[in-house]
C-alpha positions as CSV (number, residue, x, y, z in Angstrom):
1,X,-2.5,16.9,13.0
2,X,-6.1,16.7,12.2
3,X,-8.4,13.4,13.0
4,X,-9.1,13.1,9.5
5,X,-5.1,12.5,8.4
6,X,-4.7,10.0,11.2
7,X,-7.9,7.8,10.5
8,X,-6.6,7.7,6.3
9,X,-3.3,7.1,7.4
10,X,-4.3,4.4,9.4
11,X,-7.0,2.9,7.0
12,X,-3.4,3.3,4.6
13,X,-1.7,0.8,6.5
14,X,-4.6,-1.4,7.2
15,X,-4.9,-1.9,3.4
16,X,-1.3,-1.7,2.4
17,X,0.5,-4.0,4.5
18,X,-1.6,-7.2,3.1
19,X,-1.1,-5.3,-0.4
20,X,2.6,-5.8,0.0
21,X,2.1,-9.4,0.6
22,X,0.0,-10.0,-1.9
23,X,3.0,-8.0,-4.3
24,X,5.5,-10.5,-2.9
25,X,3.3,-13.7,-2.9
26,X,2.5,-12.7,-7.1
27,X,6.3,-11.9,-7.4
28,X,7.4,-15.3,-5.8
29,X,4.7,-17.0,-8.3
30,X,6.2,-15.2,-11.3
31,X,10.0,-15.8,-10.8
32,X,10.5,-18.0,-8.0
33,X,13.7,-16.4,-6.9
34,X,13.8,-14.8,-3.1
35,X,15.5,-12.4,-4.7
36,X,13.3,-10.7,-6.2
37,X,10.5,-11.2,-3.9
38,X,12.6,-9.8,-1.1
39,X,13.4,-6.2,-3.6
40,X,9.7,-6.6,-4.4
41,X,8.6,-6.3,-0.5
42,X,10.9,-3.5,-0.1
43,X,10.2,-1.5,-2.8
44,X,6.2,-1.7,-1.7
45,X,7.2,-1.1,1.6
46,X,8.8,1.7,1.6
47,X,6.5,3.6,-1.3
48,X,3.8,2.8,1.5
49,X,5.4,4.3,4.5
50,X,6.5,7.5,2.1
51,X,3.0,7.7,1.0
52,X,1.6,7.3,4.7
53,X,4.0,10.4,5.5
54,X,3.5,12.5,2.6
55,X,-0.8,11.8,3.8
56,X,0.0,12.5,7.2
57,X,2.0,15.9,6.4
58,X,1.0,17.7,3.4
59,X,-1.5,16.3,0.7
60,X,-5.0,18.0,0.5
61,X,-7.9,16.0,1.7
62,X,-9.4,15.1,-1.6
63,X,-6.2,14.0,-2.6
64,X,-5.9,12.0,0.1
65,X,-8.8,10.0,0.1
66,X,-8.8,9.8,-3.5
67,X,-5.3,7.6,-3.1
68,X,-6.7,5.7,-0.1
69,X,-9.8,4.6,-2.2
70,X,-7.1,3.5,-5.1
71,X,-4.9,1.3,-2.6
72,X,-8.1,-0.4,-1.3
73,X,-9.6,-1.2,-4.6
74,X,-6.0,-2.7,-5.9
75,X,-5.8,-4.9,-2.9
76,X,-9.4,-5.8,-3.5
77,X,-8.6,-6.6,-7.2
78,X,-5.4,-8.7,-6.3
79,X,-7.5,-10.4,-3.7
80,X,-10.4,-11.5,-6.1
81,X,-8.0,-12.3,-8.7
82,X,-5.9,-14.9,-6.8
């Protein structure tokens, strides 16, 4: 695996996991039902651990960064905006 795939992959989960939360915590604010903040988490979840494969395995470098550059600027978005 090459440097590069690690450090976005990394740098993937670094912004991700408090993405996820911040899902769940706007979820919980929404409906107010564990329920649906608990399918909520999942869902997240696993979409970030499929994209943190699919970055690690097989997606071009532009590509890559590209998506990294999305999930950073949603989770600084949801931050600002709560």
């Amino acid at each position: 695996m090459e440097t590069w795939r690690v450090v976005a992959t990394v740098l993937l989960a670094a912004a991700g996991l408090p993405l996820v939360l911040v899902l769940m915590a706007k979820a919980r604010d929404r409906t107010g039902r564990s329920g649906t903040v608990a399918i909520t988490g999942a869902v997240a979840l696993v979409v970030l651990l499929l994209l943190g494969v699919v970055m690690l395995t097989v997606l071009p470098g532009a590509l890559t960064w590209t998506l990294l550059g999305l999930v950073v600027a949603a989770l600084g978005v949801m931050m600002l905006a709560s």
